[in-house]
N, C-alpha and C positions, 0 to 999 in steps of 0.2 A: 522348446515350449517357453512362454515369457511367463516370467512372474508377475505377479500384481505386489507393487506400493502403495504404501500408502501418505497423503500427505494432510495437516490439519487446515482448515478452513472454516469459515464464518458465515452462518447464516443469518438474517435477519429477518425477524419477526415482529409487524406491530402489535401490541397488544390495542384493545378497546375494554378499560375498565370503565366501570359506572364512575361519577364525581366524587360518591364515598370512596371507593373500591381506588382512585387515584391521590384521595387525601393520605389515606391508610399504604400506599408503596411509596409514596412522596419521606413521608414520617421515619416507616421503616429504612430505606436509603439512607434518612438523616442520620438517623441512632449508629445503622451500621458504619459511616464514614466517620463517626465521632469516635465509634472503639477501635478504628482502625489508627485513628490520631493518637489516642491515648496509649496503643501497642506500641508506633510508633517510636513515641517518646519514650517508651521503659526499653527499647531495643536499643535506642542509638545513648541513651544515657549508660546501660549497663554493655555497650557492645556488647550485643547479645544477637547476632544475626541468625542462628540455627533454629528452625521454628520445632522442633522435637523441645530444644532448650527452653525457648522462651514459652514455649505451652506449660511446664511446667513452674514456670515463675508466675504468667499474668493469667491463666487462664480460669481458676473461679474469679480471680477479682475482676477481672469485667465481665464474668457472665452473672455476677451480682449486681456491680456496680451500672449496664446497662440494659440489665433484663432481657436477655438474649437466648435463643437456643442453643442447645450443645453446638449444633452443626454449625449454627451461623459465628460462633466464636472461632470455630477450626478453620472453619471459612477469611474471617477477617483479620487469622494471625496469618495467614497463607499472603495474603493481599497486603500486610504491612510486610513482611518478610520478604516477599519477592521483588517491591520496589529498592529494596536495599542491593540488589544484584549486580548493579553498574555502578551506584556512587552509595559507599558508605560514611564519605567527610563530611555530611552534613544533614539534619534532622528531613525527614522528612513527610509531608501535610497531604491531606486531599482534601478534595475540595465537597463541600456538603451535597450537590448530587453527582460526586463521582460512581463510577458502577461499582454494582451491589453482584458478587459474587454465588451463584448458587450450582447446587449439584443436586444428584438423584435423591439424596434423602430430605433435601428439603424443597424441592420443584419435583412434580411430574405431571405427564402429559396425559389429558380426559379426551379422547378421540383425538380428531385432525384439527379442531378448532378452537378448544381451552385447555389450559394451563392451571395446575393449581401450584400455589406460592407461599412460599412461610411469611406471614407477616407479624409486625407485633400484637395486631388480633388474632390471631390465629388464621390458620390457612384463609385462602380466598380465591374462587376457580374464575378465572380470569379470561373473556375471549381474546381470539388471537387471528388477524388476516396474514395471509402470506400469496403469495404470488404461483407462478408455474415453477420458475426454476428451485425455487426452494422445495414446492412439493414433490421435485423431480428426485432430490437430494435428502429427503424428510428421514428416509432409512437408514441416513449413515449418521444421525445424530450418535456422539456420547455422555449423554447424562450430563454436562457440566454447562453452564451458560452466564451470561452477566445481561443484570437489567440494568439500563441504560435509561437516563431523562434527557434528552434532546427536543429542542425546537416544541416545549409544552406538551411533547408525547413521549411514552413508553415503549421500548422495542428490550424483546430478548434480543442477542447475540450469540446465538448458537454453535457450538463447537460441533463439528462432523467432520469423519474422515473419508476426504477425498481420492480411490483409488489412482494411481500418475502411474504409465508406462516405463517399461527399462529403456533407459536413454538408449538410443539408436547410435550406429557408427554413421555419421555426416556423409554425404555422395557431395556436398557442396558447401559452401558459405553465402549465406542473406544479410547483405550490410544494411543497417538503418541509423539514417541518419537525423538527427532531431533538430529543427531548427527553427526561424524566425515565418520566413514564407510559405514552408507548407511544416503544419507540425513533425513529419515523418513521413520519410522518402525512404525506397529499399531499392539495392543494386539492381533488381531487374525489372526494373521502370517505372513504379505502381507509384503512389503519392497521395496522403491522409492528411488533408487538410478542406478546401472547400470556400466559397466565398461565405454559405453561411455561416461558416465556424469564424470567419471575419466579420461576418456582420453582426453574431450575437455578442462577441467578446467587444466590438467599438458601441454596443447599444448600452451593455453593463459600465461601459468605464465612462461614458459620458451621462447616466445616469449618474454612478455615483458622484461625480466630481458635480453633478447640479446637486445632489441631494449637501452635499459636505458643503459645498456654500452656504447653501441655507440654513442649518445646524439648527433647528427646531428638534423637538422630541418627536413631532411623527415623524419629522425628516431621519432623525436616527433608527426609530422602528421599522421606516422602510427599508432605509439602508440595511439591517440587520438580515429583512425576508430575502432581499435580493444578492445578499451575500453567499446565504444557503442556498437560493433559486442559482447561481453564479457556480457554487462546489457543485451541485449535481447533475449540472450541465458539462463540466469538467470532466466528473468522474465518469459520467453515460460515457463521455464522447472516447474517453481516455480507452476505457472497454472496451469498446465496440473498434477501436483501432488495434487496440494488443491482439483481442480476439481475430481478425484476418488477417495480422502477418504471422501470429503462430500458424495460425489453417495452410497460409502459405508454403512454411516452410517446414509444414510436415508434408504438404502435398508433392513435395520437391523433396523431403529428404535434405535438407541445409541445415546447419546451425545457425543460431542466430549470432549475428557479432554486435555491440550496441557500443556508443559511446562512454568511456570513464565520464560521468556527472561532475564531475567535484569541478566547482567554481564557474559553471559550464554561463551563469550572470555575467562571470567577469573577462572572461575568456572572450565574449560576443559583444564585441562593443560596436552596437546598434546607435543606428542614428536617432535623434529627438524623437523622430514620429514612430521610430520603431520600441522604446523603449515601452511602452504600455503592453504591444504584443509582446513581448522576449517575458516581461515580470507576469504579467496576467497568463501565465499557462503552467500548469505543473509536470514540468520533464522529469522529475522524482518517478510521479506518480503513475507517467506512463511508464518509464521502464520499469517498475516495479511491476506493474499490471500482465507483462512482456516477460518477466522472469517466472511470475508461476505459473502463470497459464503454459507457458514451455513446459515447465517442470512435470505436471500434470500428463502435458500429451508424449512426454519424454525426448523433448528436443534441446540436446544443448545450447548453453547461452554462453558468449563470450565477450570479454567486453577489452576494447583496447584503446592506448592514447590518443586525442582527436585531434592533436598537432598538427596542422598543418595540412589533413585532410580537404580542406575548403580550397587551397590554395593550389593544392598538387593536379595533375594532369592523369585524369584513370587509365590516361594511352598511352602516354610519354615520358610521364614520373618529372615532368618541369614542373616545378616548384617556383611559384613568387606569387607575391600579393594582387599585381598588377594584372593576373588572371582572368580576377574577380572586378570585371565591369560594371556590376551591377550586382545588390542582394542576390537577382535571382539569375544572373549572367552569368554563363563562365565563358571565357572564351583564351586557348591556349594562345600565352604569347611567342610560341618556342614552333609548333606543330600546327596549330589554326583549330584545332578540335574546338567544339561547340557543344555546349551540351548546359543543360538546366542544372544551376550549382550545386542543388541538396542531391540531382540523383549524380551528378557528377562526383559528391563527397562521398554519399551510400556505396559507391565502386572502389572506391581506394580503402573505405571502412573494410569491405569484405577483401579485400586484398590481404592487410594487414592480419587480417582473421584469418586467412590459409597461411600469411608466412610465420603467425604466432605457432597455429598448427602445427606446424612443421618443425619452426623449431623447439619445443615441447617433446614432442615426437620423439624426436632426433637425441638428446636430454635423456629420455625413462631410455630409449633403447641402447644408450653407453651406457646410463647405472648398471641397466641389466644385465649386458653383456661384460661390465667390470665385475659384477658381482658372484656369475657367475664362474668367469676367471677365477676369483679368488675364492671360491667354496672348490 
């Protein structure tokens, strides 16, 4: 019988308040990121990181000092408190419409469409659009969410838990490999890139570079809309790629193998004309995308060193630079093998990912068998 996990995820919701109704969440935002500064500053002056602790030090004096609700102070010691969880050497600020933290007691929800909110006037039922996939997922809400001000509008960020399958035992390995000429190529032959994913990314980068000459104020407004119009083109595309190589490689039963990121700029020393494509795409963003979506469908993810992947032969294991005929050339110098370089790389990626397999493997099964020996 498989059990059901679970894993947390973000929904997004815009809101449509009236012109008051967004003067009045504008305001509140403000006040709240002011007492989150002023927690701030009493936390890192008295090292005082435990929010139990510092609710007892600051917590009438700034639900005096900024007229706040109970909840919304518990709230905004929560929110200074937890940015202190990686770096405590130094104070730390947000920025005046950074997100405004709410839960059940101070947000809930009036049918499928409005939202009611604690503001510094008091509540305020607030409409709300959302999409199919959000209403699809509307039930696994839990009570807690952040309002957000972006791009002149208002969206919840919704907390819900997303149920993810018990990771499967692999029948295979699915290499992908991420590179300049097609964004992501997989060991058995598939390829997610496109010419128009090339034509909208040289339309954005030769836009910007006319707008940056010109340096006017609407040149900078426009620059700004088509920077956002540039991230959501990204992020679509980045989705809609994670999403058909997880589908893949549950339909097959593989894990996925991806490449270690780290420095993966410096690593790819692209020529002149390629340098715009290699910086203008975010490889972060898709592996990221590729890591919970697996997680979710319960398909292992593995990730290994991309040394020399490009150069190596998937038939032969000849290794040299000299391979590599071209970006998208391989052609073995050792065997004659031929083959298109990213899916040629994606094959030695998923190589690497069965002999990591294995030896891992190999590893738990001597602890165990050592350890048994010695009980």
């Amino acid at each position: 019988m498989m059990h059901a996990f679970t894993m947390k995820t973000i929904l997004q919701v815009k809101l449509q308040p009236s012109s008051e109704q967004k003067t009045t969440l504008l305001a509140t935002i403000e006040r709240f990121n002011a007492a989150c500064n002023y927690i701030s500053a009493i936390a890192f002056e008295q090292k005082c990181f435990s929010k139990f602790t510092l609710h007892k030090i600051a917590y009438y004096d700034v639900k005096e000092k900024f007229n706040l609700s109970a909840q919304v102070v518990v709230r905004a010691i929560g929110k200074a408190i937890d940015s202190y969880k990686l770096n405590k050497k130094v104070q730390h600020y947000f920025c005046k419409h950074g997100a405004m933290v709410y839960d059940q007691r101070i947000m809930s929800f009036k049918g499928v469409n409005k939202v009611s909110l604690w503001t510094l006037e008091g509540r305020q039922l607030i409409p709300m659009v959302y999409g199919e996939y959000q209403k699809a997922r509307w039930h696994q809400r839990k009570g807690q969410a952040d309002l957000v001000y972006k791009d002149n509008k208002l969206y919840l960020l919704i907390s819900v838990e997303t149920e993810k399958q018990q990771p499967i035992e692999p029948d295979g390995f699915l290499g992908v490999d991420l590179g300049i000429s097609e964004i992501a190529s997989t060991s058995d032959g598939d390829s997610f890139s496109g010419k128009q994913i090339d034509i909208c990314r040289e339309r954005f980068q030769t836009l910007r570079t006319n707008l940056q000459k010109c340096g006017s104020k609407s040149a900078k407004r426009h620059l700004k809309k088509i920077r956002n119009k540039e991230a959501n083109f990204r992020r679509h595309t980045n989705h809609c790629i994670a999403k058909k190589i997880v589908k893949k490689a549950k339909r097959s039963r593989c894990a996925i193998v991806l490449e270690d990121l780290k420095g993966i700029r410096k690593r790819m020393k692209a020529r002149k004309s390629n340098k715009s494509r290699m910086h203008g795409w975010s490889f972060y963003q898709l592996r990221s995308f590729i890591e919970y979506k697996a997680e979710l469908a319960g398909i292992p993810v593995h990730t290994i060193n991309p040394a020399y992947t490009s150069q190596r032969c998937s038939k032969c294991g000849y290794t040299h630079k000299s391979n590599r005929k071209k970006q998208a050339e391989f052609v073995c110098q050792s065997c004659g093998f031929a083959d298109n370089a990213d899916h040629n790389a994606s094959k030695n990626i998923a190589l690497l990912g069965v002999i990591n397999h294995r030896i891992v493997g190999a590893e738990i099964t001597k602890e165990l068998t050592f350890n048994c020996a010695i009980a």
